[in-house]
BAFI-3210 file (N, C-alpha, C; in Angstrom, 3 decimals, decimal comma, padded with zeros to 6 digits):
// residues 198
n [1|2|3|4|5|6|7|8|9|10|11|12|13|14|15|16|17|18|19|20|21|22|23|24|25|26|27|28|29|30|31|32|33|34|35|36|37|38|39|40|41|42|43|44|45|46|47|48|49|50|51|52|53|54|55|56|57|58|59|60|61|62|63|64|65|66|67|68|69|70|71|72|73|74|75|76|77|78|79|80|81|82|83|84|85|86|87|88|89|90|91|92|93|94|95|96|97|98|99|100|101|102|103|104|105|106|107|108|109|110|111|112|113|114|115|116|117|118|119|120|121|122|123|124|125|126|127|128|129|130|131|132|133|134|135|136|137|138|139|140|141|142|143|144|145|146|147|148|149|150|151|152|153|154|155|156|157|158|159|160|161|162|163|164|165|166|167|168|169|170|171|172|173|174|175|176|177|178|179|180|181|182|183|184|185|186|187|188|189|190|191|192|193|194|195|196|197|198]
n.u [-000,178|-002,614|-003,276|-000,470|-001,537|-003,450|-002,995|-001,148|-002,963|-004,614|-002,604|-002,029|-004,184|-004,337|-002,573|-003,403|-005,592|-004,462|-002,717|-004,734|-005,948|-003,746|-004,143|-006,497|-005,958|-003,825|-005,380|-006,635|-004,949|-003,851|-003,700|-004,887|-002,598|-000,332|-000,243|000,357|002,687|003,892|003,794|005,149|007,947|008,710|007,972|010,250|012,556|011,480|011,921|014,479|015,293|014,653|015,927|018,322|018,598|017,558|019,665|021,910|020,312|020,352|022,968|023,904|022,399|022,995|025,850|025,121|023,344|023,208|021,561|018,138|017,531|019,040|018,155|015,938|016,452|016,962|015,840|013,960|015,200|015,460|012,998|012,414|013,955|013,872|011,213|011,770|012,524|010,976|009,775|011,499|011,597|009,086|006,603|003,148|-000,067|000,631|002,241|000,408|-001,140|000,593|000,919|-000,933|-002,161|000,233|-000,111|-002,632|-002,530|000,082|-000,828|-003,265|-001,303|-000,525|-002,628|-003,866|-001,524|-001,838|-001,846|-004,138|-006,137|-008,659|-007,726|-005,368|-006,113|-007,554|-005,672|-004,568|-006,841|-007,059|-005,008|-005,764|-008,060|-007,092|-005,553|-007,864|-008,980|-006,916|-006,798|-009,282|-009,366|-007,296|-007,521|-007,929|-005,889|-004,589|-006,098|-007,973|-006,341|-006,019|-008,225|-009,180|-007,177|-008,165|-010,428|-009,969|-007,744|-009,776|-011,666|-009,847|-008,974|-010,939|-011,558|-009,649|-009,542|-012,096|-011,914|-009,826|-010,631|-013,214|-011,921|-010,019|-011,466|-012,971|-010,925|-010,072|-012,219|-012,293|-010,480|-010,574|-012,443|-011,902|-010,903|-008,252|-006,065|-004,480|-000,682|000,516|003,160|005,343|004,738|003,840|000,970|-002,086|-004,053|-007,525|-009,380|-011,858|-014,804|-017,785|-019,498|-023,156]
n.v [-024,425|-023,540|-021,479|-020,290|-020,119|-018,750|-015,478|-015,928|-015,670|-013,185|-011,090|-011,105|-010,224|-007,382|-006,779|-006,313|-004,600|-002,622|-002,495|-001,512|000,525|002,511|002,978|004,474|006,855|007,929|007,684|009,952|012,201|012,719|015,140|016,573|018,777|017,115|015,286|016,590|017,218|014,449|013,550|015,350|015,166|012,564|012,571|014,070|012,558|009,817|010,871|011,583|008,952|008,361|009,399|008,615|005,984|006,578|007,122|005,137|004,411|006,492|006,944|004,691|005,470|007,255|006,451|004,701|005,735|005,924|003,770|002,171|000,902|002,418|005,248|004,938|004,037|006,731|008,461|007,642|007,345|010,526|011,150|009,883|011,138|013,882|013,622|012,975|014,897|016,907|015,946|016,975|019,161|020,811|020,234|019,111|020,621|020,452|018,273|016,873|016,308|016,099|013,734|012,047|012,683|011,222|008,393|008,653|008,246|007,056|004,013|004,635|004,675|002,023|000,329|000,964|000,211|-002,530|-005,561|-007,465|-005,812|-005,594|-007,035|-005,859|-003,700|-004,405|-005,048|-002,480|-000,736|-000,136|001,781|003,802|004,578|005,120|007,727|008,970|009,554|011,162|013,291|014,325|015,076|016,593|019,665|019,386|017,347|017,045|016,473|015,023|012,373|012,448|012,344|009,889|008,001|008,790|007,588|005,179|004,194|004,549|002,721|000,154|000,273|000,123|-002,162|-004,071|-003,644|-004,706|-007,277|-008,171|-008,233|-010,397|-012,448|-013,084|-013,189|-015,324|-017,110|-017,010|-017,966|-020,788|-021,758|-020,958|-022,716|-025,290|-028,956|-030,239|-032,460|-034,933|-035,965|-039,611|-040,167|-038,021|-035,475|-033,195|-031,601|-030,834|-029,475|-029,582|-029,219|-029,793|-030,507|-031,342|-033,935|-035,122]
n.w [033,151|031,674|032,655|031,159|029,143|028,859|029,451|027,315|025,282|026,048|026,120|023,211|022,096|023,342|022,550|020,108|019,832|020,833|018,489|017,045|017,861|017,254|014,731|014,139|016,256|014,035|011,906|012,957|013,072|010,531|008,120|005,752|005,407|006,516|005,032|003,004|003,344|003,386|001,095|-000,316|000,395|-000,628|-003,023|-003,914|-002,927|-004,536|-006,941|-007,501|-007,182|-009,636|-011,121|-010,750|-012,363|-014,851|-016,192|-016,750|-018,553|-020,247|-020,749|-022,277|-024,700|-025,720|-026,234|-028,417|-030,808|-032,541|-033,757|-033,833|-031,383|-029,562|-029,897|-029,085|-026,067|-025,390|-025,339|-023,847|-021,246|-021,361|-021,037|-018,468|-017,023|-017,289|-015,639|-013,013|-012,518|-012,647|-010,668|-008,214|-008,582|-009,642|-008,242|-007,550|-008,476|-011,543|-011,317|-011,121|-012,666|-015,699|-014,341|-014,682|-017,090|-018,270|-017,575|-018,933|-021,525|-022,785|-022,334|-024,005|-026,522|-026,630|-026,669|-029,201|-030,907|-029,910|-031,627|-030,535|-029,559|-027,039|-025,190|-024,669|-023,986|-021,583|-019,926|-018,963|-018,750|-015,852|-015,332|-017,361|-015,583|-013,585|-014,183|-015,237|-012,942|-011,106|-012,995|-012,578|-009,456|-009,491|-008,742|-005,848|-004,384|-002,874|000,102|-000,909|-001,081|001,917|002,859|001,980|003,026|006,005|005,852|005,185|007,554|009,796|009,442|009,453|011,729|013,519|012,622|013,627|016,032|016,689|015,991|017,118|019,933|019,782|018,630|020,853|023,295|022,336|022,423|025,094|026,838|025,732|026,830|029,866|029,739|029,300|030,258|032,078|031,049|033,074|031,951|032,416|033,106|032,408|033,155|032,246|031,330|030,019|027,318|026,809|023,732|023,240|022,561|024,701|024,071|024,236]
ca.u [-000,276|-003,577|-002,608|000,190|-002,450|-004,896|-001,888|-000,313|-004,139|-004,740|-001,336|-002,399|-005,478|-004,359|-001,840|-004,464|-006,344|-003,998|-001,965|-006,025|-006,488|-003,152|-004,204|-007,569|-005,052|-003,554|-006,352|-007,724|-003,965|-004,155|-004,697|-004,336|-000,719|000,294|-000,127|001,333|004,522|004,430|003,570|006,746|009,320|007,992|008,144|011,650|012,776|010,999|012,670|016,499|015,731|014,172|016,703|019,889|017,716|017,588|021,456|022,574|019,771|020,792|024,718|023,996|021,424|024,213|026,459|024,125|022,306|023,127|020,939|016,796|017,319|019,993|017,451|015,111|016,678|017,604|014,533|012,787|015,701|015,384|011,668|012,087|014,905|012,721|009,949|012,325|013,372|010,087|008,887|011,575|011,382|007,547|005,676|001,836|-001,149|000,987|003,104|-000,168|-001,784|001,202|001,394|-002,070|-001,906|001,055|-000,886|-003,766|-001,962|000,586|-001,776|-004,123|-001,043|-000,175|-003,913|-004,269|-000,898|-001,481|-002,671|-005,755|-007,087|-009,544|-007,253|-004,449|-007,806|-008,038|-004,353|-004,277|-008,019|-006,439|-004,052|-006,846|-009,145|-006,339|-005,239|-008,497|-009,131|-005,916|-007,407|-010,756|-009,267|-006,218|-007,329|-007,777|-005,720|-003,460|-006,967|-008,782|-005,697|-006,080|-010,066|-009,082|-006,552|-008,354|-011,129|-009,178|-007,377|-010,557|-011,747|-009,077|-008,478|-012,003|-012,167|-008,565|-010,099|-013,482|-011,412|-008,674|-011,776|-014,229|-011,323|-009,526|-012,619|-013,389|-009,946|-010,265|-013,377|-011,811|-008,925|-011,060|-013,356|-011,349|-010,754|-006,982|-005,598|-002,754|-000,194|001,049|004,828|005,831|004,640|003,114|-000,471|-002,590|-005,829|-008,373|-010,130|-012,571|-016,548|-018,303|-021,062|-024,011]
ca.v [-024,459|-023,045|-019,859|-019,469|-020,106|-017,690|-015,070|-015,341|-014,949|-012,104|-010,219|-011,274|-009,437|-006,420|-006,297|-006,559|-003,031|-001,210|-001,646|-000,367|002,354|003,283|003,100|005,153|007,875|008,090|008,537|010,990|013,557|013,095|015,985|017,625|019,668|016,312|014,348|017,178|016,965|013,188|013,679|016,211|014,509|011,130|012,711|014,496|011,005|009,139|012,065|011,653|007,401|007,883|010,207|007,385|004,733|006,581|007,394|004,140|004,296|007,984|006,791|003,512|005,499|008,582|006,001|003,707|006,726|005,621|002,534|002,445|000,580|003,459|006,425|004,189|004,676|008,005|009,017|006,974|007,919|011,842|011,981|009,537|012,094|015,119|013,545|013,115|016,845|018,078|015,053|017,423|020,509|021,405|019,643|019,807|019,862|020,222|017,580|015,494|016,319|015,231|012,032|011,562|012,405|010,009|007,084|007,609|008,608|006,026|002,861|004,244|004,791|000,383|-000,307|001,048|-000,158|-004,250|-006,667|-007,846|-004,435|-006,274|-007,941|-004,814|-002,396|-004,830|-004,698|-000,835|-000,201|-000,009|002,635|004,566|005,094|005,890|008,933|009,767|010,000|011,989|014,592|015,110|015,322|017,946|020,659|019,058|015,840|016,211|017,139|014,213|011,479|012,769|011,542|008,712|007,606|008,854|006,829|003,490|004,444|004,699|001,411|-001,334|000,301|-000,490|-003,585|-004,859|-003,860|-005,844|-008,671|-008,671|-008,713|-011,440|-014,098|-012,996|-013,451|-016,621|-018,157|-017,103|-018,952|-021,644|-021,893|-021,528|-024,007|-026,544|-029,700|-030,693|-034,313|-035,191|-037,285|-040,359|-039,902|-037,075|-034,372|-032,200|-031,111|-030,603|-029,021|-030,393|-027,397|-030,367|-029,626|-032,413|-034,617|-035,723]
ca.w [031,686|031,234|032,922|030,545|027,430|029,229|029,620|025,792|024,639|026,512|025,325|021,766|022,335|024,049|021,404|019,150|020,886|020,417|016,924|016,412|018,393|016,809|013,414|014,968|016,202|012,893|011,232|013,691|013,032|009,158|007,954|004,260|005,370|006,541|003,818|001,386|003,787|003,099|-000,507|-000,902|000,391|-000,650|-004,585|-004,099|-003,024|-005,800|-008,723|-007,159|-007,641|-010,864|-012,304|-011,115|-012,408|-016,038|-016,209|-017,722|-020,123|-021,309|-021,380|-023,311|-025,437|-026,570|-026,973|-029,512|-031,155|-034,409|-033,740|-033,228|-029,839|-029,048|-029,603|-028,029|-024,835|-025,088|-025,567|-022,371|-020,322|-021,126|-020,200|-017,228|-015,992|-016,639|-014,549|-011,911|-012,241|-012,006|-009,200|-007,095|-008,540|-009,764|-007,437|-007,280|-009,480|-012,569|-011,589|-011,155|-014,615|-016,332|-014,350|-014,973|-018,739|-018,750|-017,250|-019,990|-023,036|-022,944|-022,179|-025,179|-027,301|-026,703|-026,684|-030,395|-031,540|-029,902|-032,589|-029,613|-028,533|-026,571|-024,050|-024,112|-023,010|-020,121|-019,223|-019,784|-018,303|-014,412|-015,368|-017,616|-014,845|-012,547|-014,601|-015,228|-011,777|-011,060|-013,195|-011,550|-008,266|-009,186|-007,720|-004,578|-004,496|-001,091|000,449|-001,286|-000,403|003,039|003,523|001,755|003,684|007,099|006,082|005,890|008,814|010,841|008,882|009,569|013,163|014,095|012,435|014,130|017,385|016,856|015,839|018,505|021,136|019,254|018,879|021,885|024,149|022,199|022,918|026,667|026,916|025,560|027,450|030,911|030,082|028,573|031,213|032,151|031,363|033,503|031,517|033,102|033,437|031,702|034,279|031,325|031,523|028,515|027,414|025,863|023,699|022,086|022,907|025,345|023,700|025,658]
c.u [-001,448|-003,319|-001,676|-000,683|-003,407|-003,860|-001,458|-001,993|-004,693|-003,685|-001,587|-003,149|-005,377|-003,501|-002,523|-004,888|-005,523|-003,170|-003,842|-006,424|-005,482|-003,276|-006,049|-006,490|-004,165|-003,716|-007,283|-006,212|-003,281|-004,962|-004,442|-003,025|-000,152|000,584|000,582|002,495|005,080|004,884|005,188|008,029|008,957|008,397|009,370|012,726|013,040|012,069|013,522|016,607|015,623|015,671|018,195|019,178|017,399|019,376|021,897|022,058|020,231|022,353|024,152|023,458|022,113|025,087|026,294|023,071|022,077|022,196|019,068|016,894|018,171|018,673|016,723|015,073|017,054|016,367|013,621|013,992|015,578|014,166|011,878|013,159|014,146|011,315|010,389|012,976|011,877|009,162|009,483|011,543|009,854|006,544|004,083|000,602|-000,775|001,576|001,717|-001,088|-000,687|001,763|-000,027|-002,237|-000,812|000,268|-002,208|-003,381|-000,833|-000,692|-002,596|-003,020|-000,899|-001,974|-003,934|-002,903|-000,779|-002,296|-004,211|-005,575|-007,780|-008,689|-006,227|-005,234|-007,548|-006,786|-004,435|-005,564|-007,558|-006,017|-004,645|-007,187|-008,275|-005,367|-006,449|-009,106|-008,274|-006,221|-008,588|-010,053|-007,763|-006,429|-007,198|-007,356|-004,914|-005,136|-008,173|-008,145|-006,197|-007,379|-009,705|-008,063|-006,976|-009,472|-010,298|-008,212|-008,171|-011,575|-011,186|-008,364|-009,733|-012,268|-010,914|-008,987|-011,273|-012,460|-010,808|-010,136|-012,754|-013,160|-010,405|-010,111|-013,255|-012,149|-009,897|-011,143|-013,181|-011,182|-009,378|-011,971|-013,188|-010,930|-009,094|-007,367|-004,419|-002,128|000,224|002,184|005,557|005,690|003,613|001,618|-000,964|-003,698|-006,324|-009,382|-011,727|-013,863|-016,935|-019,254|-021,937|-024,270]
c.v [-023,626|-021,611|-019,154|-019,176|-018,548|-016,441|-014,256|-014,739|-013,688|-010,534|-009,979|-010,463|-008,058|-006,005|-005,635|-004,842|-002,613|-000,607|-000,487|000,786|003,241|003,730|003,944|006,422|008,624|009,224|009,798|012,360|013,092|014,217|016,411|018,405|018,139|015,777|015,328|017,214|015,607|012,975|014,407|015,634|012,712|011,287|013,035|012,985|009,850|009,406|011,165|009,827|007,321|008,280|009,422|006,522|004,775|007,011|006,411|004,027|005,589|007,746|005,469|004,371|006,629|007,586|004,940|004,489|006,798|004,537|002,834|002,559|002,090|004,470|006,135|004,740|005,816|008,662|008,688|007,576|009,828|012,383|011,368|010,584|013,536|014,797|013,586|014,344|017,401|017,351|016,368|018,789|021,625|020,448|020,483|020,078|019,920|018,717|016,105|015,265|016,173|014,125|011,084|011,735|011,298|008,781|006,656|007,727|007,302|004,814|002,868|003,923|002,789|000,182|-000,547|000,191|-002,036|-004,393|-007,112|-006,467|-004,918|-006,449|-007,033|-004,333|-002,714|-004,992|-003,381|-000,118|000,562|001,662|003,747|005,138|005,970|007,616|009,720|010,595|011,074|013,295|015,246|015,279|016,312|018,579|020,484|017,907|015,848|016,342|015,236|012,836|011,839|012,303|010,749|007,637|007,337|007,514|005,171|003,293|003,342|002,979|000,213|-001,012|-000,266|-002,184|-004,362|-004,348|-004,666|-006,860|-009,080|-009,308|-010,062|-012,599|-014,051|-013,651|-014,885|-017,482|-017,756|-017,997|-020,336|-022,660|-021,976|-022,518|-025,329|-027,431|-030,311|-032,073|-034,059|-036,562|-038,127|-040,376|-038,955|-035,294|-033,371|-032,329|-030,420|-030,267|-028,884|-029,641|-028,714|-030,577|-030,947|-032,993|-034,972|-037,085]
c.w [031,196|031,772|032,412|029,313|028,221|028,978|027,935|025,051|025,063|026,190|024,630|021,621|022,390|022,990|019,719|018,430|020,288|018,865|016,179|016,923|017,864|015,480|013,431|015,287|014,811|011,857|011,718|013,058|011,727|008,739|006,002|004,730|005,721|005,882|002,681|001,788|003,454|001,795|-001,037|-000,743|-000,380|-002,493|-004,369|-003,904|-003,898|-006,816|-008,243|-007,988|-009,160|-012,154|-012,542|-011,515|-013,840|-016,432|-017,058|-019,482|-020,983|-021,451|-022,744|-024,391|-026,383|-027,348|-028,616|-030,663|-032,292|-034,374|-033,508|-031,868|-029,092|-029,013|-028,816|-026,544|-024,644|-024,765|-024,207|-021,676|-020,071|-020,606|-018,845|-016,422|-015,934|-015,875|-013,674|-011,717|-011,670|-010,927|-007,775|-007,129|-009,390|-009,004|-007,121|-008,268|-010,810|-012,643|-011,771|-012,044|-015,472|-016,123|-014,913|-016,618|-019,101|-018,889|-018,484|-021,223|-023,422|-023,041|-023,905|-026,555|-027,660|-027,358|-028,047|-031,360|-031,465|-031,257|-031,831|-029,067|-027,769|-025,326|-024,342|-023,558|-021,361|-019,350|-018,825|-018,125|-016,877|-014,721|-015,780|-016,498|-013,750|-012,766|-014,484|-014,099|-011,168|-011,734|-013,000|-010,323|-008,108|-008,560|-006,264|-003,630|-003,421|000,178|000,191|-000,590|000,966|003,638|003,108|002,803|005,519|007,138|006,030|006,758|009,851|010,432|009,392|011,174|013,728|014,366|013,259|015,360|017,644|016,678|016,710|019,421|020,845|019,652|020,174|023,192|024,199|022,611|024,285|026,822|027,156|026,313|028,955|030,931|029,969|029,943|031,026|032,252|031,863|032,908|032,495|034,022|033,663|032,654|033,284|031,537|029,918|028,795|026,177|025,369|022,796|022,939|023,535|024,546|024,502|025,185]
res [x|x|x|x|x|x|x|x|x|x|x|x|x|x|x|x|x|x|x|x|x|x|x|x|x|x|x|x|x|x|x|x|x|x|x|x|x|x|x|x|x|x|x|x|x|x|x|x|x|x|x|x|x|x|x|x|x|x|x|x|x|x|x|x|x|x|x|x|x|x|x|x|x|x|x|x|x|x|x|x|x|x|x|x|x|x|x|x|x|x|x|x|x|x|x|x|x|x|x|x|x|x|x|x|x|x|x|x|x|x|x|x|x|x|x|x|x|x|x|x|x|x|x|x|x|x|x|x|x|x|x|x|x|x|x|x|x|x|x|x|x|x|x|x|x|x|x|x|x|x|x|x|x|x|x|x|x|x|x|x|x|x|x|x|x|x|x|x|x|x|x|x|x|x|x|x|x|x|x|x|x|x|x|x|x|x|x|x|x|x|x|x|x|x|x|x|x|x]
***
């Protein structure tokens, strides 16, 4: 019994190692061309969903056009289908200064139109910063993802290898030091992980 506990904790462990050394490898063959190969197909992808995903709204929205709600949707479906035109066909720091002007131009346009400005801002704020960010880092944003990404790579591979080893090492420990009770009847063997008193 204790040789199978010693055994599965040791697997656990080793299993541990390596999803981190793989997420360590990773981050070591991330590079900037990689990530703009991920980035490209990853947007052409995105467009194709976005553009079946506004379809109903641009049929309902022709057919209703006499109505507010009708233009309504005509209107959100024709830009969300030209974003998905140019997610697969202008790709690249245009496409990411008018996602990033989307993200802060919308948000301010709600902010100013809620009744509580105050508590829209703080809905909104997220989305702000994340455009604004998107446009400082255009020129060099498959380049910028790419350290970002290497660095939390090289981050949560480290730290899932310290960890595997700390509690791995501590449940070995455990597990050899712990003293067998033999049950009565039953044949089973147990172990007793609970600390001696003096």
């Amino acid at each position: 019994m204790k040789k199978n506990l010693l055994i599965a904790r040791i697997a656990v462990m080793i299993i541990g190692i390596l999803v981190g050394v793989l997420l360590l490898v990773l981050g070591g063959i991330l590079t900037p061309e990689t990530v703009g190969t991920i980035i490209h197909w990853g947007l052409i992808i995105y467009g194709i969903i976005i553009i079946i995903g506004n379809v109903p709204g641009l049929i309902s929205g022709i057919a209703n056009v006499h109505t507010a709600a009708g233009v309504f949707d005509l209107i959100c479906s024709v830009l969300g289908i030209a974003l998905g035109v140019a997610m697969i066909f202008y790709q690249g720091s245009v496409l990411v200064a008018l996602v990033a002007i989307y993200l802060i131009v919308f948000p301010l346009i709600r902010v100013l139109m809620a009744g509580k400005k105050a508590e829209q801002l703080k809905r909104e704020l997220l989305r702000i910063v994340l455009g604004v960010l998107l446009l400082v880092f255009v020129p060099n944003w498959t380049e910028t993802i790419s350290n970002v990404l290497q660095i939390l790579f090289f981050v949560c591979g480290g730290v899932v290898i310290l960890l595997s080893l700390a509690f791995g090492i501590i449940e070995i420990v455990r597990i050899a030091t712990a003293k067998k009770i033999k049950a009565p009847e039953n044949g089973h063997i147990y172990v007793d992980f609970e600390e001696k008193k003096d």
